[in-house]
Every structure is written in structure tokens, then in C-alpha cells.
N, CA, C and O of each residue as an XYZ file, in Angstrom:
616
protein
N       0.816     -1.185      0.000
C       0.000      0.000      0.000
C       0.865      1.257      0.000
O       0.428      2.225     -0.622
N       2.092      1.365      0.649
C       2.134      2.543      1.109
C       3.342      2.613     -0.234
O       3.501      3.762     -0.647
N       4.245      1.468     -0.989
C       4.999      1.671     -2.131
C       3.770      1.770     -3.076
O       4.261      2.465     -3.966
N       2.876      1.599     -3.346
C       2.056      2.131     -4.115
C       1.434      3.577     -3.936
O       1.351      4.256     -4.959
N       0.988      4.120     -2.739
C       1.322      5.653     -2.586
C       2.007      6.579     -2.722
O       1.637      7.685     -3.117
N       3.381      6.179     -2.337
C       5.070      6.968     -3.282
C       4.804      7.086     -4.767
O       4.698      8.125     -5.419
N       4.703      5.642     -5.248
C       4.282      5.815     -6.453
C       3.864      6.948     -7.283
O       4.364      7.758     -8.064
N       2.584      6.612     -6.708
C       1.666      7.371     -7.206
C       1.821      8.784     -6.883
O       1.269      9.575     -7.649
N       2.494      9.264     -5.853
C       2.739     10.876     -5.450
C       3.684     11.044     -6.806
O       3.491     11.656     -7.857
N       4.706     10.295     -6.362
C       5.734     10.530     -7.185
C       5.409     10.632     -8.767
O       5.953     11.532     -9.407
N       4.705      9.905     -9.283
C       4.480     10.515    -10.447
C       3.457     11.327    -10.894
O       3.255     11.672    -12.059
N       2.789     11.629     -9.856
C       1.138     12.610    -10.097
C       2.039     13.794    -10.157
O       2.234     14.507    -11.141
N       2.828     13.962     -8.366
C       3.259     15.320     -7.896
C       4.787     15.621     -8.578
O       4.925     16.831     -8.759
N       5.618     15.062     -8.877
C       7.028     14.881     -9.109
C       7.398     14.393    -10.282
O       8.625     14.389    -10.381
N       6.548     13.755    -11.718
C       6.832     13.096    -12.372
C       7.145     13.924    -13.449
O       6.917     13.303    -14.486
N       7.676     15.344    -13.731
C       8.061     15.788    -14.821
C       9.521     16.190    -14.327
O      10.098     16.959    -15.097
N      10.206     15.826    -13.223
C      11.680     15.066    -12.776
C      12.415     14.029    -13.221
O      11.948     12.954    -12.842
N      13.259     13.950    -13.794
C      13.819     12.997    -14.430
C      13.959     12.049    -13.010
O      13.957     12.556    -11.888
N      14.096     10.400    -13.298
C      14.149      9.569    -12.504
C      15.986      9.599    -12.111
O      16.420      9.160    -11.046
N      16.774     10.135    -13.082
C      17.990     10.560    -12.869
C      18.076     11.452    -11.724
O      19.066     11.418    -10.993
N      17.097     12.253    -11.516
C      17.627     13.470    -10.569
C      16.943     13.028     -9.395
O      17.064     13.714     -8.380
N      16.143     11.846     -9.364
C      15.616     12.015     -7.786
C      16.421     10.649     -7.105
O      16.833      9.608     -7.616
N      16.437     11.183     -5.685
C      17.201     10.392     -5.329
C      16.468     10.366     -3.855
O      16.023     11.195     -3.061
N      16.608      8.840     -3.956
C      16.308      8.373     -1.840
C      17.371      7.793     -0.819
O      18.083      6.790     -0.862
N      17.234      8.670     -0.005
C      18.610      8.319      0.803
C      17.976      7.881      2.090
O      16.772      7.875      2.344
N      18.982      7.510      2.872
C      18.585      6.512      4.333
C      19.681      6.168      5.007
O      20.691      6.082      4.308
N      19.818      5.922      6.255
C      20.622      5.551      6.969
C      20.248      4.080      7.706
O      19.168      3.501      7.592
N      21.274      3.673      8.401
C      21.165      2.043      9.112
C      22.907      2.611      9.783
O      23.730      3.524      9.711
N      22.624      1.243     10.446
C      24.215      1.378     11.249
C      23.943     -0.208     11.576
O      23.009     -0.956     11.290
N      25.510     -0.446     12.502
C      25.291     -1.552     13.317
C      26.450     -0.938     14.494
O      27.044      0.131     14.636
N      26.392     -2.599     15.429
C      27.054     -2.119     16.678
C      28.398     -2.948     16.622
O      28.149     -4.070     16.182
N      29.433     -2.820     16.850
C      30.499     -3.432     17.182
C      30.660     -3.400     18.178
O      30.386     -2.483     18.953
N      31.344     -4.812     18.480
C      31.936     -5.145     19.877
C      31.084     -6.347     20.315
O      31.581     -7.440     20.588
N      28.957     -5.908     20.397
C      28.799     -6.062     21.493
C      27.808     -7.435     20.832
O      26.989     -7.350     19.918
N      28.242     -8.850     21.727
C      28.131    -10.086     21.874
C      29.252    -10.180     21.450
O      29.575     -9.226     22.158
N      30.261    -10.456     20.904
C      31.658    -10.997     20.556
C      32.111    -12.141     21.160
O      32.516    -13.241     20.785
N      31.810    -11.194     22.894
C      33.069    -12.077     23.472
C      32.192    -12.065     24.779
O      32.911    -11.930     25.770
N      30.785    -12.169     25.092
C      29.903    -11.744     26.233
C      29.337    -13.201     26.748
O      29.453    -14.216     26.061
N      28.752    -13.180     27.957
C      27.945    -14.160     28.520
C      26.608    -13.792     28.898
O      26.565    -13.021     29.856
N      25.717    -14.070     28.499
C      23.912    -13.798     28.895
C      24.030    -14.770     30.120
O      24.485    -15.892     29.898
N      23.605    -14.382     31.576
C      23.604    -14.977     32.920
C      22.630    -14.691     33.324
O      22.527    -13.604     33.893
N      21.396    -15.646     33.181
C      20.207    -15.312     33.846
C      18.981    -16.895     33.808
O      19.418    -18.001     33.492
N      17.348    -16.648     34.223
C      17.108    -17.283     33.928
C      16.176    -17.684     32.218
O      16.313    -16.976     31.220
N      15.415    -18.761     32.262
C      14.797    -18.768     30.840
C      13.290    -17.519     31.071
O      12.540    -17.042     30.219
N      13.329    -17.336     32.489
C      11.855    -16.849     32.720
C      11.922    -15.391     32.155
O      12.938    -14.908     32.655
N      11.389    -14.562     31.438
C      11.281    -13.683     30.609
C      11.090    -12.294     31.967
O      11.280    -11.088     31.809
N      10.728    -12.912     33.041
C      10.490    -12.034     33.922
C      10.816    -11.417     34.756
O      10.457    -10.428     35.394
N      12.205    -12.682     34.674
C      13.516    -12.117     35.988
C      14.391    -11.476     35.040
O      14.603    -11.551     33.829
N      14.914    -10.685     36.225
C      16.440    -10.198     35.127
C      17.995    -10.987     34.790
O      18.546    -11.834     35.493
N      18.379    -10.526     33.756
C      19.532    -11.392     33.280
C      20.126    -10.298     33.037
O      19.712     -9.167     32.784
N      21.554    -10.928     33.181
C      22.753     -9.956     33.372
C      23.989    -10.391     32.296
O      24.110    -11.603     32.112
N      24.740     -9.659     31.711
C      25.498     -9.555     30.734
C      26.837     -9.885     31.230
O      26.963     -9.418     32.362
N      27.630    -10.352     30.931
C      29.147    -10.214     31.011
C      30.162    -10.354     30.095
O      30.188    -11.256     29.258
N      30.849     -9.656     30.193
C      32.279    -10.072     29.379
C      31.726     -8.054     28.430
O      30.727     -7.413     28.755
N      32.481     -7.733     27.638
C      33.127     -6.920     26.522
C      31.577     -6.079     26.914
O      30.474     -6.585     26.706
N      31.865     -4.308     27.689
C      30.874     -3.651     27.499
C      31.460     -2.438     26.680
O      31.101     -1.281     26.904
N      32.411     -2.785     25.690
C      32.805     -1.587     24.622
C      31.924     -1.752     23.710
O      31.956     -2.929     23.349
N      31.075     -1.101     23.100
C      30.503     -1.119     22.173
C      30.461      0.296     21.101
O      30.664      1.401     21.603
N      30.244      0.195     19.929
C      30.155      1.248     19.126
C      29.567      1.286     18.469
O      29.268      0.118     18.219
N      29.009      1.978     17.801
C      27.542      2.597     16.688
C      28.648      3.069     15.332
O      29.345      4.083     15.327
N      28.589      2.289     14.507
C      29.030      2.776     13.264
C      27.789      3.207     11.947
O      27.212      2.193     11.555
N      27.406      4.274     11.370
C      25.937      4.326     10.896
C      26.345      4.998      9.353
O      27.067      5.973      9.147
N      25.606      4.108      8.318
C      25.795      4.221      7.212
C      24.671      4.996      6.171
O      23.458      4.810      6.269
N      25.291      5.880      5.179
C      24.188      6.346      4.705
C      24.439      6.114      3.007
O      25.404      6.243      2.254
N      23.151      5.740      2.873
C      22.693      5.060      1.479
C      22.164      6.120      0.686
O      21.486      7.080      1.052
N      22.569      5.812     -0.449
C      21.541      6.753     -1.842
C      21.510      6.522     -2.785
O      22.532      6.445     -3.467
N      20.237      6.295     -3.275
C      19.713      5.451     -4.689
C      18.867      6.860     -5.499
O      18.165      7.730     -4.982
N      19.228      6.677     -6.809
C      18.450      7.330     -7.937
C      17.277      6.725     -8.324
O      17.179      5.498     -8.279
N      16.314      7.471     -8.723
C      14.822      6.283     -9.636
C      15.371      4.983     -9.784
O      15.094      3.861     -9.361
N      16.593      5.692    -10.821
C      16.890      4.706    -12.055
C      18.127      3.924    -12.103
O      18.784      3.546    -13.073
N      18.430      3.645     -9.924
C      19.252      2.591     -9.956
C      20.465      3.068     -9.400
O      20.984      2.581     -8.395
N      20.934      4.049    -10.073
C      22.606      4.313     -9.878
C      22.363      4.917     -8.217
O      21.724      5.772     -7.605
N      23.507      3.651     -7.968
C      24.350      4.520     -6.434
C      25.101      5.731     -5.972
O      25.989      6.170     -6.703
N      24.923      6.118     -5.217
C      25.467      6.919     -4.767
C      26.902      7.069     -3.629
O      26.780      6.385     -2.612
N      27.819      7.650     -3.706
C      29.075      6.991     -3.048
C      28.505      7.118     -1.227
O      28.473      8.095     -0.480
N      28.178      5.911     -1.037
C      27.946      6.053      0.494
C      29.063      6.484      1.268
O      30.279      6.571      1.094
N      27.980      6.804      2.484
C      28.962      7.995      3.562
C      28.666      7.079      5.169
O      27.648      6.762      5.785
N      30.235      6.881      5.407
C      30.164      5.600      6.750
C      30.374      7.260      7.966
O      30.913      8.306      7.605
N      30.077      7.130      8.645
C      30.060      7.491     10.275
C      30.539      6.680     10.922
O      30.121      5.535     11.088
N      31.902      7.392     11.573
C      32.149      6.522     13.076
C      32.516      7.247     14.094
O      33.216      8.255     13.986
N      32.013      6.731     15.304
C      31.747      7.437     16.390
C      33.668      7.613     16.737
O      34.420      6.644     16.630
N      34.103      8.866     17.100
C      35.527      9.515     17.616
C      35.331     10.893     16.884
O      34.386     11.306     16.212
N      36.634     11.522     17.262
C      37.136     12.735     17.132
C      37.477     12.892     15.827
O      36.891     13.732     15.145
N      38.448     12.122     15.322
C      38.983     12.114     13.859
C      38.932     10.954     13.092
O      38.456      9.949     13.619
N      39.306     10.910     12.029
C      39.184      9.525     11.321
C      40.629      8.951     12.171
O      41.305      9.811     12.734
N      41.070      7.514     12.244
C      41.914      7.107     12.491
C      42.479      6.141     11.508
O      41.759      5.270     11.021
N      44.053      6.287     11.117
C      44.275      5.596      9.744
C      44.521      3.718      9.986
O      44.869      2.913      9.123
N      44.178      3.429     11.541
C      43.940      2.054     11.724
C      42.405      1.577     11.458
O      41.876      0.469     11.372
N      42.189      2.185     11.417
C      40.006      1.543     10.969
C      40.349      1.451      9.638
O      39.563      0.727      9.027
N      41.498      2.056      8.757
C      41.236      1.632      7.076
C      42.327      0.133      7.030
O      43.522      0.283      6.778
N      41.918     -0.842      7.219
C      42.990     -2.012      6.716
C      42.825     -2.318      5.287
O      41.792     -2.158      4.636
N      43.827     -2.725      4.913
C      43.994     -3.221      3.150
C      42.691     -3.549      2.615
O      42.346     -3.139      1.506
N      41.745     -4.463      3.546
C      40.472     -4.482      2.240
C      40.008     -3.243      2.440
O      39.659     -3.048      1.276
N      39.707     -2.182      3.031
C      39.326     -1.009      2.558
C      39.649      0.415      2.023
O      39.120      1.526      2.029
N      41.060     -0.320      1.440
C      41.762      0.358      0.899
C      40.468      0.385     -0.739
O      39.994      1.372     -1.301
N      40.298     -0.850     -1.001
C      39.418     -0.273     -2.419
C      38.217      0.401     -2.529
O      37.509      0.640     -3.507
N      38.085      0.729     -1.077
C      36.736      1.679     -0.987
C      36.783      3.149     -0.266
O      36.080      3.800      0.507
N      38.105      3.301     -1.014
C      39.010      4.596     -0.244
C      38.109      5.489     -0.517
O      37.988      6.179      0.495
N      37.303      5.907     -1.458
C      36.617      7.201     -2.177
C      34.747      6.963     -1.364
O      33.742      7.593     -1.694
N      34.818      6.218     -0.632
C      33.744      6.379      0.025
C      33.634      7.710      0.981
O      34.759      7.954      1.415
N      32.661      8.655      1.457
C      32.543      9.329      2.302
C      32.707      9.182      3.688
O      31.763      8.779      4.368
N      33.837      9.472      4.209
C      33.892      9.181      5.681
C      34.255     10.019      6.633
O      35.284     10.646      6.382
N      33.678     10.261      7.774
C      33.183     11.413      8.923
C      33.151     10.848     10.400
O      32.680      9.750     10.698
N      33.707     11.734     11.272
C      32.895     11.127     12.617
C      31.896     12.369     13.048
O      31.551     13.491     12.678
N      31.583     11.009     14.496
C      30.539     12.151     15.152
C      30.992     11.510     16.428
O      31.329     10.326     16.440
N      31.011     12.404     17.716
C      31.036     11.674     19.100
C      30.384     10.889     19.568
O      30.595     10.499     20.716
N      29.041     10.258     18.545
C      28.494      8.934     18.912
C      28.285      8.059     17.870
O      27.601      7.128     18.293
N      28.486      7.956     16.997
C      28.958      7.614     15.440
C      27.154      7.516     15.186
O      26.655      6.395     15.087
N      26.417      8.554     15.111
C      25.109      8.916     14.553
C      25.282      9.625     13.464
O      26.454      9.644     13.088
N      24.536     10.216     12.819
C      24.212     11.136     11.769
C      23.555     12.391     12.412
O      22.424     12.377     12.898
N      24.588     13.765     12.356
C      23.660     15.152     12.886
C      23.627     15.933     12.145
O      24.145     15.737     11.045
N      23.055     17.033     12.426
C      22.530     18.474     11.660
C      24.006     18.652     10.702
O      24.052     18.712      9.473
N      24.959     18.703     11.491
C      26.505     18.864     10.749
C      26.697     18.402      9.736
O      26.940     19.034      8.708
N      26.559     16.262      9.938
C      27.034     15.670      8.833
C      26.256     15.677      7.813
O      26.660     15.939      6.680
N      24.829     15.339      8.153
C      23.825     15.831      7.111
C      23.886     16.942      5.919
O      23.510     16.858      4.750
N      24.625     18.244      6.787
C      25.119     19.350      5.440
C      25.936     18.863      4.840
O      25.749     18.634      3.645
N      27.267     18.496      5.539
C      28.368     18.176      5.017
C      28.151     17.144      3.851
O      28.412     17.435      2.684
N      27.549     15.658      4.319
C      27.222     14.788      3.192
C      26.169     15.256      1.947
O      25.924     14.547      0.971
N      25.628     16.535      2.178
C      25.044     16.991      0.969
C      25.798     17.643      0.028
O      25.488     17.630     -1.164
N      27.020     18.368      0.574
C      27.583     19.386      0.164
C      28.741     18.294     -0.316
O      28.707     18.469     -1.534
N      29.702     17.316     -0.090
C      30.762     16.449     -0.495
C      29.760     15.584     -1.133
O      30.367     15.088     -2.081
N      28.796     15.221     -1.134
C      28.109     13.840     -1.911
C      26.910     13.762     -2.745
O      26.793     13.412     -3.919
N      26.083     14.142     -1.932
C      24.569     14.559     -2.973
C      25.031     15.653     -4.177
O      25.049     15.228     -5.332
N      25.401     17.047     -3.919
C      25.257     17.851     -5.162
C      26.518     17.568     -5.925
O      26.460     18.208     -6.975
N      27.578     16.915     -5.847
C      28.732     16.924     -6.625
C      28.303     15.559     -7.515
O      28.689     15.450     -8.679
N      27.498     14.555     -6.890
C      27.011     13.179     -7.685
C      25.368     13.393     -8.563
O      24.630     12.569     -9.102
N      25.315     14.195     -8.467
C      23.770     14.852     -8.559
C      23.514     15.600     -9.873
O      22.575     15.705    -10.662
N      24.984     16.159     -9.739
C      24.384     17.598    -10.621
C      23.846     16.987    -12.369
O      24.293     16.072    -13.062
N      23.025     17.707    -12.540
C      22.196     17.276    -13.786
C      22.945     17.832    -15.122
O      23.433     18.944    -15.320
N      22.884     16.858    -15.851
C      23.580     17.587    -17.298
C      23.194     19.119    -17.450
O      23.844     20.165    -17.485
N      21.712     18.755    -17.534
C      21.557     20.024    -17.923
C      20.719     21.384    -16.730
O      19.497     21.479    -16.616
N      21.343     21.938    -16.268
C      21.462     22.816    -14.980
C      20.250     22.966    -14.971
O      19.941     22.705    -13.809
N      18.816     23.371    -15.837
C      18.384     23.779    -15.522
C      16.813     22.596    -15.023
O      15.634     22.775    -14.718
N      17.722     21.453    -15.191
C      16.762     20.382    -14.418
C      16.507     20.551    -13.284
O      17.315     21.248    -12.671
N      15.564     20.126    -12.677
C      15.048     20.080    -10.949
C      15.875     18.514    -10.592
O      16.110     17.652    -11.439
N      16.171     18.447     -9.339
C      16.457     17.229     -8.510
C      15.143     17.375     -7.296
O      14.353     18.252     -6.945
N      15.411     16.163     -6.976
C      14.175     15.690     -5.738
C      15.102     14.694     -4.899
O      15.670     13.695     -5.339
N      15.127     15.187     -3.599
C      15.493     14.189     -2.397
C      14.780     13.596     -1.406
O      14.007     14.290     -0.745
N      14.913     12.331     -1.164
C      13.376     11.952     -0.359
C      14.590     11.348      0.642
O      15.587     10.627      0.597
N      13.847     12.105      1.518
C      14.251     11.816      3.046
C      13.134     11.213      4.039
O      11.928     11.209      3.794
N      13.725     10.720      5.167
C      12.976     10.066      6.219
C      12.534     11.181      7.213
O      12.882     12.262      6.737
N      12.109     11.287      8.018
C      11.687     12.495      9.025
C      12.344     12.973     10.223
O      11.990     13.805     11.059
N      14.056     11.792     10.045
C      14.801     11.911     11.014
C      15.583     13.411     11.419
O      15.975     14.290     10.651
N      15.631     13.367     12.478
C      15.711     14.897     12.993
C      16.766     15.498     11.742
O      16.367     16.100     10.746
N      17.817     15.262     11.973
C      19.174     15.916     11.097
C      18.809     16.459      9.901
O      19.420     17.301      9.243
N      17.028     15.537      9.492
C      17.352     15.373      7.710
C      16.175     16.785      7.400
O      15.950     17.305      6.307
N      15.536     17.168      8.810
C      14.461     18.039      8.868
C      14.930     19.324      9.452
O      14.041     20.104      9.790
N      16.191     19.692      9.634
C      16.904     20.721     10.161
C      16.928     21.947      9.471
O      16.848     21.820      8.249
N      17.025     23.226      9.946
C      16.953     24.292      9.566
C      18.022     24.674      8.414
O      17.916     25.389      7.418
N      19.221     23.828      9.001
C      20.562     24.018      7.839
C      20.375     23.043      6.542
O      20.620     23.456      5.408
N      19.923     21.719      6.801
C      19.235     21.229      5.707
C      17.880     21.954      4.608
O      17.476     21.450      3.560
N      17.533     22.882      5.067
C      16.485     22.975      4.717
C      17.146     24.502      4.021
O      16.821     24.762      2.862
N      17.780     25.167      4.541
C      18.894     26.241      3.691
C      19.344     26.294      2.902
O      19.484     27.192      2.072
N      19.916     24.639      3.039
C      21.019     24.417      1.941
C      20.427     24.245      0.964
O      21.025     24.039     -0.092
């Protein structure tokens, strides 16, 4: 129902946009660290509490995706939670995915910041339309960053 509503917006309200220029983006992440190396200590009863042990480092690494109508990717942009990039998180296999977008944040989320930034290094430099005086369309989720005042500037 509701991919049949996009649909249909999309080409009632949006459909004299080339499927080239619109693009849907999204984020996901996962967690490192946490089960690795842990013990669940409790009982089977859903009602008592159970207690964790072993490895409570964990980290939020969060990835952002972007697809055109008509397929073509967009160079995704990884987030990881620190201060700076560190040149030990790139080992040899990701050496061939050097030209990916990569950023931190102090909790490896997506904010108001990276959100500009990944528009400004990724969306309009992969985006731009042959011919300038085409429209683009970005479909976003309702997540705070993507509904921000500086997003909405830019």
C-alpha cells in the first residue's frame, strides 16, 4: 500500500523530474563489539532479570545510502563514532573503498553537521544534472538531522 502511494505521489506530484535526478537516501548502522566475546547470565523466565558479562565496549558505526529512480548509487557515507578519522580503521580491504565518504561524530550517529556536510561532499557533486536547468528531488525520512533548519537552507 504505502509503495504504491510513493508511487503514485511521485508521479502525479514529481513526475516531470527525471528519474535521474531524484534520489532516496537513508541511513542504518550496526554495533560493534557487542556479543563478541559476552555471557547472557540469567534465567529462561522472561520475567527475571539477566545480566550480561564479558566486553561492554561497544560502538555505533551508521551508514548512509543513496539510490536514484533509475538505480545508480550513490558513493555512500560511513560514520564513526571519535574525534577524527583514524588511519587504523582503514585495513587493506578497505583500501578499495578509499573514495567512500567518511566522517565522525562523538556517537557515530548522523547530525545536523554531517547531514550538510554529506550533501555538500556527496549529494550535489554526484547529482548535478547535465543540464542545470533540471530540478532534482530528495526523499528523506523524518529523522531529525534530515528536517533541520541548515538542511532545509542548503
Amino acid at each position: 500500500m504505502a509503495v504504491n502511494w510513493y508511487f503514485g505521489i511521485r508521479e502525479s506530484e514529481y513526475g516531470w523530474i527525471k528519474r535521474e535526478n531524484t534520489v532516496n537516501v537513508d541511513e542504518g548502522g550496526i554495533m560493534a563489539g557487542f556479543g563478541l566475546d559476552s555471557l547472557v547470565i540469567g534465567s529462561s523466565d522472561p520475567r527475571r532479570e539477566a545480566f550480561l558479562k564479558g566486553s561492554q565496549s561497544r560502538t555505533w558505526t551508521t551508514f548512509i545510502k543513496a539510490v536514484t529512480a533509475d538505480g545508480r548509487l550513490l558513493k555512500p557515507g560511513i560514520i564513526f563514532k571519535g574525534k577524527e578519522l583514524q588511519q587504523q580503521w582503514f585495513i587493506d580491504v578497505f583500501r578499495k573503498i578509499a573514495d567512500w565518504y567518511y566522517i565522525t561524530s562523538d556517537n557515530g550517529w548522523t547530525d545536523n553537521h554531517i547531514a550538510v556536510e554529506w550533501l555538500k561532499e556527496v549529494y550535489l557533486p554526484q547529482t548535478q544534472p547535465a543540464d542545470e536547468s533540471d530540478a532534482r528531488l530528495i526523499i528523506l525520512d523524518g529523522h531529525g538531522s534530515h528536517v533541520s533548519v541548515g538542511v532545509y537552507l542548503f
